[in-house]
Every structure is written in structure tokens, then in C-alpha cells.
MARLO-30594 format. One record per residue (C-alpha): x, y, z; residue in three letters; residue number from 1. Coordinates in Angstrom, 3 decimals, always signed. Each point is the difference from the previous one (the first is absolute). Layout:
# MARLO-30594
PT         xx         yy         zz   res     n
PT          X          Y          Z   ALA   NUM
...
//
This chain:
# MARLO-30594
PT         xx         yy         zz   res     n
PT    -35.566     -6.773    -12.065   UNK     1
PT     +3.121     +0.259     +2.247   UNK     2
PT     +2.105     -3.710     +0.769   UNK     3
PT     +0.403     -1.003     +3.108   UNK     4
PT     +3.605     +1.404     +0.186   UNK     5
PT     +0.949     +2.568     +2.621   UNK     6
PT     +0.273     +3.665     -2.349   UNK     7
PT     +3.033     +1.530     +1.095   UNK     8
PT     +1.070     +3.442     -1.017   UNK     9
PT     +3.782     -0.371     -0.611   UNK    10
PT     -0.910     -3.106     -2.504   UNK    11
PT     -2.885     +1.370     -2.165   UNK    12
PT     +2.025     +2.439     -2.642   UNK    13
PT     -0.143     -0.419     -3.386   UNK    14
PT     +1.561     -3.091     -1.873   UNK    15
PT     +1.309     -3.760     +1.586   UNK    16
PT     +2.775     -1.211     +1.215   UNK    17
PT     +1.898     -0.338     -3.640   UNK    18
PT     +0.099     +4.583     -0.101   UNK    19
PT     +1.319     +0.397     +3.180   UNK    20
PT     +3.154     +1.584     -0.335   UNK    21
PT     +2.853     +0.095     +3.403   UNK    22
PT     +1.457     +3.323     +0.793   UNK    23
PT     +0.992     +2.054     +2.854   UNK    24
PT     -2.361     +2.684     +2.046   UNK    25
PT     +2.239     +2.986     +1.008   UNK    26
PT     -1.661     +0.569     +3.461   UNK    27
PT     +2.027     +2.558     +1.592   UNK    28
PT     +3.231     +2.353     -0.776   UNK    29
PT     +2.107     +2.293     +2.261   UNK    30
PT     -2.444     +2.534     -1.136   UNK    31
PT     -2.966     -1.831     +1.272   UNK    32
PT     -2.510     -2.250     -0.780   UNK    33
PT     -0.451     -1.497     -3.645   UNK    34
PT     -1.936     -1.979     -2.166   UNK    35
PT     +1.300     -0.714     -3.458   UNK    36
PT     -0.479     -2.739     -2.357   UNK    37
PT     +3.142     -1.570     -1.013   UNK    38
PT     -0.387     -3.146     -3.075   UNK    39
PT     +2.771     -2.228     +0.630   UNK    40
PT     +0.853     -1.312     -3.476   UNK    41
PT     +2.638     -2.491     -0.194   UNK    42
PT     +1.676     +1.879     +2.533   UNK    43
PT     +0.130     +3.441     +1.927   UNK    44
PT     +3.545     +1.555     +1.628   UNK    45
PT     -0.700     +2.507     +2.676   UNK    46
PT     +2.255     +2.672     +0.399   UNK    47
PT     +0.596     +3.647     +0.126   UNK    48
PT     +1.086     +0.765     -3.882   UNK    49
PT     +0.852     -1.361     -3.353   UNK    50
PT     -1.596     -1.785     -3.059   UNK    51
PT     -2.524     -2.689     +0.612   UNK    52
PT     -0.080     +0.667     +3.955   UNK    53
PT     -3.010     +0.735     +2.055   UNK    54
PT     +1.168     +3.327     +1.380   UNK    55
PT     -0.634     +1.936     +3.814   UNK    56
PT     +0.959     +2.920     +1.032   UNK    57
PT     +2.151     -1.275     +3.259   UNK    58
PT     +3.449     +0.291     +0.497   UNK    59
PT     +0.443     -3.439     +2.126   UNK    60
PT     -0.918     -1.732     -3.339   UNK    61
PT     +2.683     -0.722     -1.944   UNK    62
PT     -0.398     +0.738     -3.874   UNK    63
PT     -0.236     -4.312     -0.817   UNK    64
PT     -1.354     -1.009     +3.246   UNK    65
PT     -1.723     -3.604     -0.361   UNK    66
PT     -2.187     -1.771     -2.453   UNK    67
PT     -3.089     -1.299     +0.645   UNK    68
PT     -1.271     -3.188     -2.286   UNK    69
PT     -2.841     -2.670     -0.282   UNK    70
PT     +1.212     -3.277     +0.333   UNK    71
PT     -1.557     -3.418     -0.161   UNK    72
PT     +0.385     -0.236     +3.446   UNK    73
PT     -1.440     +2.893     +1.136   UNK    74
PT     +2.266     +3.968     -0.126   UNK    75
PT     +3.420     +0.294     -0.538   UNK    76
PT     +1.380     +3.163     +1.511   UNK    77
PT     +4.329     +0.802     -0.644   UNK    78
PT     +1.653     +2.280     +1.727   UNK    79
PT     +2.501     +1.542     -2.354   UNK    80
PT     +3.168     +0.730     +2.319   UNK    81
PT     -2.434     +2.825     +1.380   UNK    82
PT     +1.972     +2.943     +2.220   UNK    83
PT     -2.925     -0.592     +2.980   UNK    84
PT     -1.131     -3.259     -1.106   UNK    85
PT     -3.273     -1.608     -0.786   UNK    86
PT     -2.913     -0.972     +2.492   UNK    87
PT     -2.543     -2.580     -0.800   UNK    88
PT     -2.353     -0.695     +2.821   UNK    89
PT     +1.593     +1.441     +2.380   UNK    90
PT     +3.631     -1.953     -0.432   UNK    91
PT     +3.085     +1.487     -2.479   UNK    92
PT     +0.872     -2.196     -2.127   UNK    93
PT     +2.877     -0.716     -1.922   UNK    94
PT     +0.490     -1.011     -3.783   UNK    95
PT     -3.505     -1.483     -1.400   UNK    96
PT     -2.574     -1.745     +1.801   UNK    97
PT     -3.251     -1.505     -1.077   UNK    98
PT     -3.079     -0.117     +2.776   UNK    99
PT     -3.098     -1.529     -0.901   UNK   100
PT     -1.878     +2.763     +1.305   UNK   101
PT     +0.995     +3.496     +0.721   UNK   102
PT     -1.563     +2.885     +1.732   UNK   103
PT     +2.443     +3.253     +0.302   UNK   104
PT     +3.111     +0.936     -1.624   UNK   105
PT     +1.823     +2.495     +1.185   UNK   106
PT     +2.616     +2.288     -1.180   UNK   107
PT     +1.513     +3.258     +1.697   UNK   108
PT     -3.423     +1.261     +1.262   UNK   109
PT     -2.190     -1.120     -3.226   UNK   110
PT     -2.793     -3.065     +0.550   UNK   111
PT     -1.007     -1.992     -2.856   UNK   112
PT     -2.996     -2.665     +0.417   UNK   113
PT     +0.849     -3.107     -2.348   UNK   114
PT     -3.650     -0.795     -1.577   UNK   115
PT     -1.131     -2.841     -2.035   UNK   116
PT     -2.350     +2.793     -2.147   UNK   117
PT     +1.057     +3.272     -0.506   UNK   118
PT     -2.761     +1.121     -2.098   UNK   119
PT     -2.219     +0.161     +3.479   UNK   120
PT     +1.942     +2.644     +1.129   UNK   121
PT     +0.566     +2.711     -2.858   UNK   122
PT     -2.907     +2.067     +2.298   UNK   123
PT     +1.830     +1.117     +2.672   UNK   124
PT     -1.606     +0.673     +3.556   UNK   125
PT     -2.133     +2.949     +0.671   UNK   126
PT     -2.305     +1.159     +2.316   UNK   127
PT     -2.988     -0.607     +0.309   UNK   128
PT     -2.621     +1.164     +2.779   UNK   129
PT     +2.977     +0.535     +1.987   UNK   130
PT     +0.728     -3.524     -0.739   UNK   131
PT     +3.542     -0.949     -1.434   UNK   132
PT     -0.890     -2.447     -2.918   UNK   133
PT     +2.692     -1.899     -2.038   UNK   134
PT     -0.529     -2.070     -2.876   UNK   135
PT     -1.077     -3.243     +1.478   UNK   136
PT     -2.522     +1.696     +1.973   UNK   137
PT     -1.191     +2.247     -2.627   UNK   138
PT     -0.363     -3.720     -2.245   UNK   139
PT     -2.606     -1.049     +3.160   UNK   140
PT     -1.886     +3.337     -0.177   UNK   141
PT     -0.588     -0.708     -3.607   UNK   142
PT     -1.332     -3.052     +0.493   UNK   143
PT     -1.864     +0.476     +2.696   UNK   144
PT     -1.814     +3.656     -2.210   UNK   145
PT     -0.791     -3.297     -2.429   UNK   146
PT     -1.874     -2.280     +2.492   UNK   147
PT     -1.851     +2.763     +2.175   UNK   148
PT     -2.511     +0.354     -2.974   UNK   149
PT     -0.506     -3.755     -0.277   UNK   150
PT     -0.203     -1.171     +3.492   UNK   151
PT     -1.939     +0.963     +2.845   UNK   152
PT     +2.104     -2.161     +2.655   UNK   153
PT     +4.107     -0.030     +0.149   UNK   154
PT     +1.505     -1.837     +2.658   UNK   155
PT     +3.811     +1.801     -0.054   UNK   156
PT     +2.730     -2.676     +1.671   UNK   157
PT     +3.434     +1.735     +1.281   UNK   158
PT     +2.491     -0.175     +2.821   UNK   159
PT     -0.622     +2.770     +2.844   UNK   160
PT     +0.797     +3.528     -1.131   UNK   161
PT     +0.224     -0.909     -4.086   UNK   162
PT     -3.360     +2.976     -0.105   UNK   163
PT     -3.257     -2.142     +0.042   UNK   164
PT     -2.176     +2.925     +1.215   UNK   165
PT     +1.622     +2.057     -2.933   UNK   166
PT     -0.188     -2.551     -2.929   UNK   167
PT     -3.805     +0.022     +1.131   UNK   168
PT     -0.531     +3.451     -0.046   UNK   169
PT     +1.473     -0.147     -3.553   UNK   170
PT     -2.605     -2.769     -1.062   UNK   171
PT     -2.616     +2.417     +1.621   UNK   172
PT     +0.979     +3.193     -1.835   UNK   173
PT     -0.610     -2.420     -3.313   UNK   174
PT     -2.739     -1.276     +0.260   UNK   175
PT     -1.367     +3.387     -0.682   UNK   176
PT     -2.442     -0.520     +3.321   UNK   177
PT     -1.150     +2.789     +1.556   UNK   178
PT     -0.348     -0.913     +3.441   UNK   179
PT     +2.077     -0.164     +3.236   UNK   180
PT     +3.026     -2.053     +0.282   UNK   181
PT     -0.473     -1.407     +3.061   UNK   182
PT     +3.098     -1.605     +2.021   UNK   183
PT     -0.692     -2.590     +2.490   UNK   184
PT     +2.892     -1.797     +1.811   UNK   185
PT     -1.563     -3.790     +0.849   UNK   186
PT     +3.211     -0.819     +2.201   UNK   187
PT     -1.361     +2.842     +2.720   UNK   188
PT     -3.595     -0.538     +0.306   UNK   189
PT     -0.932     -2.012     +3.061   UNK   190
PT     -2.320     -3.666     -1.214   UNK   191
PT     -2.787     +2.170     +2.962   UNK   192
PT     -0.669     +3.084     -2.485   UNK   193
PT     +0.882     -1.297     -3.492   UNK   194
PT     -3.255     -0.483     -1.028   UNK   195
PT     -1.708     +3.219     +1.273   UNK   196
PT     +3.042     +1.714     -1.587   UNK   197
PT     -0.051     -1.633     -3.715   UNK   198
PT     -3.246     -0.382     -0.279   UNK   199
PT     -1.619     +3.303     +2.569   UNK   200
PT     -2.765     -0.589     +2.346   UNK   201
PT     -3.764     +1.565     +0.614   UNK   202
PT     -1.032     +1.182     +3.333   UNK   203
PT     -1.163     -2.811     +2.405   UNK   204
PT     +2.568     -2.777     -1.830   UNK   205
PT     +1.459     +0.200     +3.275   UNK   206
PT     -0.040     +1.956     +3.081   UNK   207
PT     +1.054     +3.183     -0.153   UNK   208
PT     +0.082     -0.268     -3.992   UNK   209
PT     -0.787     +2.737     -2.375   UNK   210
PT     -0.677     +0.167     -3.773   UNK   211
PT     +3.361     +0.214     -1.614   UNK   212
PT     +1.133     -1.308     -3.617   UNK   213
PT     +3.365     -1.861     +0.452   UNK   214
PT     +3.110     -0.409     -2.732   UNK   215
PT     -2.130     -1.671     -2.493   UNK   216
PT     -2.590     +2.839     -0.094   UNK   217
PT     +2.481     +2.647     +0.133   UNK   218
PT     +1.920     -1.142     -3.148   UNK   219
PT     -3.136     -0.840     -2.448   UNK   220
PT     +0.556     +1.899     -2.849   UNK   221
PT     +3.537     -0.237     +0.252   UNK   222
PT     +2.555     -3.029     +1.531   UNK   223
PT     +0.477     -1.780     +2.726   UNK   224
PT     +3.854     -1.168     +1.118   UNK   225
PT     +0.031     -2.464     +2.617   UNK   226
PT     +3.459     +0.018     +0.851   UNK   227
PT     +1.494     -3.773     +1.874   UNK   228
PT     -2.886     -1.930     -1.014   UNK   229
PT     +1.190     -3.068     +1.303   UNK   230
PT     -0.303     +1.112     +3.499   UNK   231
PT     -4.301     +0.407     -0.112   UNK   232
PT     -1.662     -1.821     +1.993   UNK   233
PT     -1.854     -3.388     -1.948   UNK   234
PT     -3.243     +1.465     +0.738   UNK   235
PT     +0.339     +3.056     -1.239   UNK   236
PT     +1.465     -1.274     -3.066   UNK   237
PT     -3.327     -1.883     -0.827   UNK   238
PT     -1.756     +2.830     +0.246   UNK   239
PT     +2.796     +2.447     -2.209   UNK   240
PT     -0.671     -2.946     -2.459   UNK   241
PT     -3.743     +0.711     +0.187   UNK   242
PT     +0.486     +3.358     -0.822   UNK   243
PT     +2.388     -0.785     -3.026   UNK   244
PT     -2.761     -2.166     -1.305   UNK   245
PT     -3.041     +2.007     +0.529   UNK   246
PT     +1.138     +3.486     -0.193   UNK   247
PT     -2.155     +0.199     +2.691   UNK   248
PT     +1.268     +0.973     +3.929   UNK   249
PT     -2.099     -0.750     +3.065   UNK   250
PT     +0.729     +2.364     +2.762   UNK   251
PT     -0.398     -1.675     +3.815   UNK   252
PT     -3.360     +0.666     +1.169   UNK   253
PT     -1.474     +0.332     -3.411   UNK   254
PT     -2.721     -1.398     -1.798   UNK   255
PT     +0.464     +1.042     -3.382   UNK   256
PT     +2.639     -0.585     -1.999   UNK   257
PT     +2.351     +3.520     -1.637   UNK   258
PT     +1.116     -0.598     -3.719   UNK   259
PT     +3.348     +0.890     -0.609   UNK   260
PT     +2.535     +1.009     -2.775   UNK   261
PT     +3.304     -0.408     +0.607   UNK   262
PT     +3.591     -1.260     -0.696   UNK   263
PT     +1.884     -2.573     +2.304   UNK   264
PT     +3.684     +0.348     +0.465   UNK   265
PT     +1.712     -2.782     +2.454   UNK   266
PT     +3.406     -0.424     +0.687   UNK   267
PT     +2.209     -2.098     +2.238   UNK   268
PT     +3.284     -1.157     +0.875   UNK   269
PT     -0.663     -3.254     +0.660   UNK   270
PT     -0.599     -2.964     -2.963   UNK   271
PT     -3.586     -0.272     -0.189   UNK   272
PT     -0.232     -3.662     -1.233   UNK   273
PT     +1.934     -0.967     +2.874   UNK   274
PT     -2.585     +1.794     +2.577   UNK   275
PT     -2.488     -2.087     -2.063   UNK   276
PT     +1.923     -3.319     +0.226   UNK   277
PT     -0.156     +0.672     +4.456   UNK   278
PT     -3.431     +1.414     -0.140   UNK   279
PT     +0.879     +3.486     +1.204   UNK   280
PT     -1.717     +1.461     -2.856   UNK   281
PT     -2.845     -1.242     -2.026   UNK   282
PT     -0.068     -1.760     -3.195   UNK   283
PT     -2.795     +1.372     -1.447   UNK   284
PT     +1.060     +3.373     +0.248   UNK   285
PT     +3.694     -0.695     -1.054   UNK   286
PT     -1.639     -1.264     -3.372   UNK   287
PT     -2.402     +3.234     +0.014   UNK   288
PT     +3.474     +2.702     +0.720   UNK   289
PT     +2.988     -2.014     -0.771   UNK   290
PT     -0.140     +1.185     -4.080   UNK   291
PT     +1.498     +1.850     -1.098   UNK   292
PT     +3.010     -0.383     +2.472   UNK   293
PT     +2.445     +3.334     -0.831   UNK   294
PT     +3.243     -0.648     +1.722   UNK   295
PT     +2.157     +3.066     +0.828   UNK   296
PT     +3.628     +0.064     -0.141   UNK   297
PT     +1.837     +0.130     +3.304   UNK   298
PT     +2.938     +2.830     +0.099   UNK   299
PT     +2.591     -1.710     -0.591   UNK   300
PT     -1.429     -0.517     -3.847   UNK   301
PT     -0.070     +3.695     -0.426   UNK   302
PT     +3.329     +0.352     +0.941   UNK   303
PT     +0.237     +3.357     -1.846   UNK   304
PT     -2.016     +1.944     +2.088   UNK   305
PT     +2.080     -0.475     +3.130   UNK   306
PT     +2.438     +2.779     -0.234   UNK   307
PT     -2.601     +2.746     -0.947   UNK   308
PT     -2.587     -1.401     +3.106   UNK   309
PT     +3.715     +0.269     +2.319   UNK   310
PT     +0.130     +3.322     -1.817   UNK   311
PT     -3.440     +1.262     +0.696   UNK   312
PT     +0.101     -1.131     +3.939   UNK   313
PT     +3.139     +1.433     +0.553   UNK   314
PT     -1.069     +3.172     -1.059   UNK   315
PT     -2.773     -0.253     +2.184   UNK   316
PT     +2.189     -0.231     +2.704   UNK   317
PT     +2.301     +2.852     -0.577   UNK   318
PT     +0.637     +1.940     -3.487   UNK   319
PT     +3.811     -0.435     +0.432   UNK   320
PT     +0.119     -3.521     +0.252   UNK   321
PT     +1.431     -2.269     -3.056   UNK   322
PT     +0.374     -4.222     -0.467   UNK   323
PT     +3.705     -1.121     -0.399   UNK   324
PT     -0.262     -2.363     -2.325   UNK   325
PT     +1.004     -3.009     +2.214   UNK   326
PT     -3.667     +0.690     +1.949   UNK   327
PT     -1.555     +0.027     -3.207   UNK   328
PT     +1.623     -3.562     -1.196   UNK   329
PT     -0.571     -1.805     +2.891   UNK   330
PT     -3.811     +1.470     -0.165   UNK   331
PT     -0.054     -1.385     -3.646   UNK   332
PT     +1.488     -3.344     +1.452   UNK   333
PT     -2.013     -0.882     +2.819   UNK   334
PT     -3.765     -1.482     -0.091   UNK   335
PT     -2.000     +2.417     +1.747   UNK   336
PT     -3.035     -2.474     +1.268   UNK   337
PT     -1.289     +3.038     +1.143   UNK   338
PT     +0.326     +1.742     -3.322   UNK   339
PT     -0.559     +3.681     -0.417   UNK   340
PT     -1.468     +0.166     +3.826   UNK   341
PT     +3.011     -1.596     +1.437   UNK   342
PT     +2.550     +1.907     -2.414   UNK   343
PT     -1.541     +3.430     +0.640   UNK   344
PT     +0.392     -0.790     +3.928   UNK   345
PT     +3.110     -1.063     -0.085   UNK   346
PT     +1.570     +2.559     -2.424   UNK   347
PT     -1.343     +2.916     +2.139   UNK   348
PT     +1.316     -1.663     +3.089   UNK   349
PT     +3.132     +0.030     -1.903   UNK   350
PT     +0.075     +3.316     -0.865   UNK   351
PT     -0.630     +1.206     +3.667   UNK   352
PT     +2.931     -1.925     +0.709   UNK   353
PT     +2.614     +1.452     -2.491   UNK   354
PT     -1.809     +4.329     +1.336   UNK   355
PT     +1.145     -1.429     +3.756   UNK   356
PT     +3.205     -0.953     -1.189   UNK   357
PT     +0.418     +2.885     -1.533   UNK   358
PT     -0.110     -0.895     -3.874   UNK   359
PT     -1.875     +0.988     -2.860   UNK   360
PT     +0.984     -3.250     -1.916   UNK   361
PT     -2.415     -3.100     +0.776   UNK   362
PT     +2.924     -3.212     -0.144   UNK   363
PT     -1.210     -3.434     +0.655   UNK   364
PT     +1.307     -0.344     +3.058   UNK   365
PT     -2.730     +2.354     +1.376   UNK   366
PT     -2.694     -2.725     -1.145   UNK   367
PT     -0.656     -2.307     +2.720   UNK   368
PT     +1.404     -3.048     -0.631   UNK   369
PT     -3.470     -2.165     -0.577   UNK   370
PT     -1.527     +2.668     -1.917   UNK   371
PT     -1.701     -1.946     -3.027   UNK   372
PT     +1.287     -3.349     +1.100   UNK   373
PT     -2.384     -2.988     +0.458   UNK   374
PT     -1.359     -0.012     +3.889   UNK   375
PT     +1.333     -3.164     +1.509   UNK   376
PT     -1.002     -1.772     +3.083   UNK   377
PT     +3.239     +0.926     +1.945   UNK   378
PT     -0.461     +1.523     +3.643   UNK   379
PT     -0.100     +3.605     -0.269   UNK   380
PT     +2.072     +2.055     +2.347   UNK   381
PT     -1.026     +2.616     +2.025   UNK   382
PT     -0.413     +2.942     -1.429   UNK   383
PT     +2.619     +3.225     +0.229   UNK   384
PT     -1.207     +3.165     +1.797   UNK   385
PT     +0.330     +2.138     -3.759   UNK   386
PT     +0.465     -0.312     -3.446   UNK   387
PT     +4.032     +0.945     +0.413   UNK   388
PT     -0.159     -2.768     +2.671   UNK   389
PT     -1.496     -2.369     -2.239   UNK   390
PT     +2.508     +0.438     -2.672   UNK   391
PT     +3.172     -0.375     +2.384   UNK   392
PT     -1.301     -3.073     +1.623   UNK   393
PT     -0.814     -1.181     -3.901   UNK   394
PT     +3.697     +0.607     -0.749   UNK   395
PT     +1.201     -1.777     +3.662   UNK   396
PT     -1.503     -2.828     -0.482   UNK   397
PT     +0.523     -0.172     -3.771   UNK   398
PT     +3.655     +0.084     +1.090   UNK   399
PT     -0.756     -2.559     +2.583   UNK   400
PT     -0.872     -2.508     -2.250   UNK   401
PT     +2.070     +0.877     -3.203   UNK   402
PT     -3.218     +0.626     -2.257   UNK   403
PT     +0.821     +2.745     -1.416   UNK   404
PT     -1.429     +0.052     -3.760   UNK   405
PT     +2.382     -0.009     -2.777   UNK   406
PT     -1.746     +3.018     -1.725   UNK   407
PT     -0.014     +2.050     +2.937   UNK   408
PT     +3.894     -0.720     +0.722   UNK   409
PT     +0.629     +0.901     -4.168   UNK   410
PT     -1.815     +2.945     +0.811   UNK   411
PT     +1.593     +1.105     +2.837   UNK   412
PT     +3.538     -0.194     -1.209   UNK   413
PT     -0.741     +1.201     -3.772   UNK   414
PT     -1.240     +3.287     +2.056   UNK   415
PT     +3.444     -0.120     +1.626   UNK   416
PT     +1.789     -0.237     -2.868   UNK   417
PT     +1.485     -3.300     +1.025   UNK   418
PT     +0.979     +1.671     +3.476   UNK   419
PT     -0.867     -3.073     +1.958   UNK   420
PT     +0.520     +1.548     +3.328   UNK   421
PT     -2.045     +2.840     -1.252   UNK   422
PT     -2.410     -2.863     -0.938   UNK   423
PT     -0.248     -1.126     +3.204   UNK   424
PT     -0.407     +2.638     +1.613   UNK   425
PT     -3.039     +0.700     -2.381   UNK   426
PT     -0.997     -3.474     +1.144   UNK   427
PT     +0.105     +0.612     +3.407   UNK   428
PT     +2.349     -3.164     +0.340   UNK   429
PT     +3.673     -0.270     +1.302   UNK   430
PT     +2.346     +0.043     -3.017   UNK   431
PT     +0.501     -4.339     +0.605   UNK   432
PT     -3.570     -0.602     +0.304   UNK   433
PT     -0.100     +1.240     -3.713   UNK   434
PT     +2.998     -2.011     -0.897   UNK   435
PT     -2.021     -3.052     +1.032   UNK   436
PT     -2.947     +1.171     -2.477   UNK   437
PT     +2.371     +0.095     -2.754   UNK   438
PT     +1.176     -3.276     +0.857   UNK   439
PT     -3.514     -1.638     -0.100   UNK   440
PT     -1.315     +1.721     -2.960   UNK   441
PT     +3.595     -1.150     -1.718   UNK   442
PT     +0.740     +3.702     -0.807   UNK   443
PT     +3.691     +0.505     -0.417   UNK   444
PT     +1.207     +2.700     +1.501   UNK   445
PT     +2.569     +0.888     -1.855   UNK   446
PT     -1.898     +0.264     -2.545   UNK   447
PT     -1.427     +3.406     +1.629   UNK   448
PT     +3.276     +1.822     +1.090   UNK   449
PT     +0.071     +3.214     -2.380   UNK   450
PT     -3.616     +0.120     -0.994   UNK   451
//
């Protein structure tokens, strides 16, 4: 019998708290896109050669580049008078510095993903389904191929875009049933037909009406998903509830009740309890659905599968086309609330961008600039006849205001070689306006002349 805790996929591997071992997650090279395993210890240099150092093949790293520890307070990362310098969430840094939390460290064009548990990650990502898995997601497939024979609800919780529909398909394919999987979005069926279409309808339930089974029917045998739960209408829920209960379905019009077999998979992005608490959703069949709750991991938490999805839309868009690795850190930076809907979107937009600019090389600057950003409530502005258009206005008014993001200036003038005119004209900014970026991100410029 499962607790009342929420079963999430990233937290279920073997062992507690006391094995968990730090390390770093090699998540992309200059040769592409990575996944390797790295155990900390009592301390890991990164560099390009030499006894005790993590080695890569790149020829911006220098041979002793930084070392990377655990401290009390969170990681200590060093940069070890480095020829290009070290790059820790998106800002060089000089000497040592400890951050209580840290998300990306970059050197030359190698990522590495601090993690709290390395041993999580020694799988790598593959493919599967023509899905790109890593190793937190593959950890919530596993456990949800270990509920789907013990369950026959699952109510899946996850932000928009985290892969509901697919983490329910999974569930489907083991429980071993042999019926339909049958997908029904509850956001876009109008309160007027929900009934007839859940639970079908016999000729003369209505006028007009004809015998035909609805969603319920259709997926006996096999399971149902009823995708945004939240947003049926109370009614209907009562009589979903019935159903649940009875494994029986009444079809409008009907007199006799139709047994039925099947699974129940429900999944929202909303909290539940709360929807309970204002009396949008019922209590009753909360307590029937809400156990066990499986919680999927947003994007950002799978932070190693962001340069090979880049990788694989890219492609899509044109063979030639490659991610500079300042596109691919600020990718690995950013939230995407969207997740892997809002990144693929974005990162093809991107790479249409860089083909009409005539470059093969994806930068950051071709990703608009609230790509994978929280949405805010600021007044939007109007809208730019074409991509192109969008991205110079994006830069304009960036320059406007002085916003310009520290990562995306580091970016800019590391692919300059510390050419800050060339910088700026990368930028699309006069050579002052970058001047005053330096100034406000405290970047010294002199410490840039000869890179």
C-alpha cells in the first residue's frame, strides 16, 4: 500500500539520502552532445591533459582548467589561471567561488551539470520511440512499468509540455492490457456534448441522436487518459466517478447499464487539492483518483537532454545546421515553463534565423530573447512583420533598455575573440552601447583585450 506522498521519478532510485554521491554530468562537448557520469570525490580538476585531471578533447581548455568541489555551503568551482577562463552559470569567474546551488559550468565549449547524485545518471540518454530519454526520465518510466500492474487509476501531475500523454501511454503499454489507448483532451470538450461523448448515446437520447459508444466504450479492454481533468464539468465528474465505482457506463438514452474493463489515467496541471478546497472539482472523486499521484519532472530537471533535443530539431530544420555552444548554455540555463514544447519551438525558430542570416552555426543570439523565460504580465508589443524582424526589434529594444543578459554578452565576445567591436557588431549594438553592458554586469574590459 502506497503513502500518501507524491511518487516522483527523479527521487525513487535505489538507496537514501546517506549514498548519494555529488559529481558532474558531462552534457555536451565541441563534438556534440554527451552524457557521462563523472564521481566527484574530494575533488575533480577539469582540463585538457595530465595526471588526476578530467580530460576533453578541446583546444580552448587549458590542460589545469578549474576545480570543481563540494562544500558545506553548497559547490565550490576555481578557476585555475585558465587561458579562456571559467563560466559558471552563465558569469566568468575569477579565483574560487562557492554558490549554494549550481546549474552549468562551462569551459571552452564543454557543459558539465553539477548533480547532488551521480549514480542516477551512469545510463546515458537514448532513444526511445523516437523519444529522447535521459536518466531522470528513464528513473520515472521505471517506476511508472512498477505501478501499471498494481493500479488501475494514475492521476500524472506536471507543468505544460513535461509529456503527460506519453508517461500515460507508458503506464498503458504495462499494464499488459490489450485494448485501445484512448486519448481524450477534457480542456476542449464543450460542458453541451461531454456527456454524449464520454459516456455515447442510443438513438432517440436526443433529437437527431444515433447509437454510438463514446470514450469510455471505446477504451474497455484497454485505458482511458483523460488529459486536464480539472477542467470537466462537476456533473460529468459525478457520473466519471460512477463509472470508476461500478465498472459499469450508462450511455444517454439507455436503459441498461454496459460493464466495463478498463484503466483510468488523469492528469493535470493544476493542484488538485486546491480545485477541491474552491469546489471546482469534487471531493469524492479527488479521494477516488488522487492516489497514486506520479509527479513528472519539468525540463529543467533533465537538464541533460537539452543539447541532444536542440540537436535533433535543428537537424530537422536543415542537415547543415550546428548549436554554438553559447545557444546551448543559455538553453541549459533558462526554465523553459513550456518545457520540451516551448524549447522545440523556439530552437527551430532559431535555427531559421541563423539559414536567413546566412549561418550554419545556431548562437544564442538567434534565440528570441523570452524563449524559456517565465511569461510575465508586462504589455506585449506589437508584433514584427517576420521572424528576422522579430529578432532586430528584440535586439533594439534590448539596447533600449540596457538588458542585455550577461551570458549572451560573454558569448558574444568569447566568439570574437575579445574583439569587442566585432562583438558588437555580432550584437547588433553600437560599440558604446556594449561598453555600458560591461559596465553594468561589472565586466572589466581590460580584462578582454588579447583574448
Amino acid at each position: 500500500m502506497l503513502g500518501d506522498e507524491t511518487l516522483q521519478g527523479s527521487e525513487t532510485h535505489a538507496g537514501g539520502s546517506e549514498r548519494r554521491r555529488p559529481g558532474l554530468v558531462l552534457i555536451s562537448t565541441k563534438q556534440g552532445p554527451r552524457c557521462e557520469a563523472i564521481v566527484l570525490g574530494r575533488g575533480l580538476v577539469l582540463g585538457r591533459e595530465g595526471t588526476g585531471v578530467f580530460g576533453v578533447d578541446d583546444g580552448r581548455v587549458s590542460r589545469t582548467h578549474c576545480r570543481v568541489t563540494r562544500a558545506r555551503a553548497g559547490w565550490r568551482i576555481e578557476d585555475l589561471d585558465s587561458r579562456n577562463g571559467t563560466v559558471v552559470d552563465g558569469a566568468r569567474i575569477r579565483g574560487a567561488v562557492i554558490k549554494t546551488s549550481c546549474r552549468v559550468i562551462r569551459i571552452g565549449r564543454c557543459l558539465f551539470a553539477p548533480v547532488d547524485d551521480i549514480d542516477l545518471y551512469r545510463g546515458g540518454v537514448t532513444v526511445e520511440d523516437g523519444v529522447i530519454v535521459g536518466p531522470v526520465q528513464s528513473a520515472s518510466r521505471r517506476v511508472l512499468r512498477g505501478l501499471a500492474p498494481r493500479f488501475d487509476t494514475l492521476l500524472i501531475t506536471g507543468e505544460s509540455g513535461s509529456g503527460k500523454e506519453l508517461a500515460a501511454r507508458e503506464f498503458h503499454r504495462a499494464s499488459g492490457a490489450r485494448g485501445r489507448f484512448v486519448a481524450v483532451n477534457c480542456a476542449a470538450i464543450p460542458v453541451s456534448v461531454a456527456e454524449r461523448l464520454l459516456f455515447g448515446a442510443r438513438r432517440g437520447a436526443f433529437s437527431g441522436a444515433r447509437d454510438a459508444d463514446g470514450y469510455i466504450q471505446d477504451a474497455d479492454g484497454g485505458t482511458l487518459f483523460l488529459d486536464e481533468i480539472g477542467e470537466l464539468d462537476l456533473e460529468v465528474q459525478g457520473k466519471l466517478l460512477r463509472v470508476l465505482e461500478t465498472r459499469e457506463v450508462m450511455a444517454l438514452g439507455s436503459s441498461r447499464a454496459r460493464a466495463v474493463d478498463l484503466r483510468v489515467c488523469l492528469a493535470t496541471h493544476k493542484d488538485l487539492r486546491t480545485a477541491v478546497a474552491d469546489r471546482s472539482f469534487r471531493k469524492d472523486l479527488y479521494f477516488r483518483v488522487g492516489r497514486p499521484e506520479f509527479r513528472l519532472p519539468p525540463l529543467r530537471e533533465r537538464r541533460e537532454e537539452i543539447p541532444w533535443l536542440i540537436e535533433h530539431v535543428l537537424q530537422g530544420v536543415d542537415a547543415r545546421l550546428e548549436a554554438h555552444v553559447s545557444l546551448l548554455e543559455a538553453a541549459a540555463l533558462r526554465r523553459w515553463p513550456g518545457n520540451v514544447r516551448e524549447l522545440i519551438a523556439d530552437v527551430r525558430t532559431a535555427g531559421v534565423r541563423a539559414l536567413e542570416d546566412g549561418r550554419e552555426r545556431v548562437r544564442v543570439t538567434d534565440l528570441d530573447e523570452n524563449a524559456g523565460r517565465a511569461i510575465t504580465t508586462d504589455p506585449p508589443t506589437s508584433a514584427p512583420a517576420s521572424p528576422r524582424a522579430a529578432g532586430d526589434q528584440t535586439v533594439k529594444q534590448t539596447a533600449k533598455q540596457g538588458l542585455r543578459d550577461r551570458a549572451v554578452v560573454e558569448a558574444a565576445i568569447a566568439e570574437a575573440g575579445g574583439n569587442l567591436s566585432a562583438a558588437a557588431r555580432t550584437l547588433g549594438v553600437h560599440r558604446t552601447q556594449l561598453y555600458r553592458w560591461l559596465d553594468r554586469h561589472g565586466i572589466e574590459r581590460k580584462t578582454l583585450k588579447g583574448r
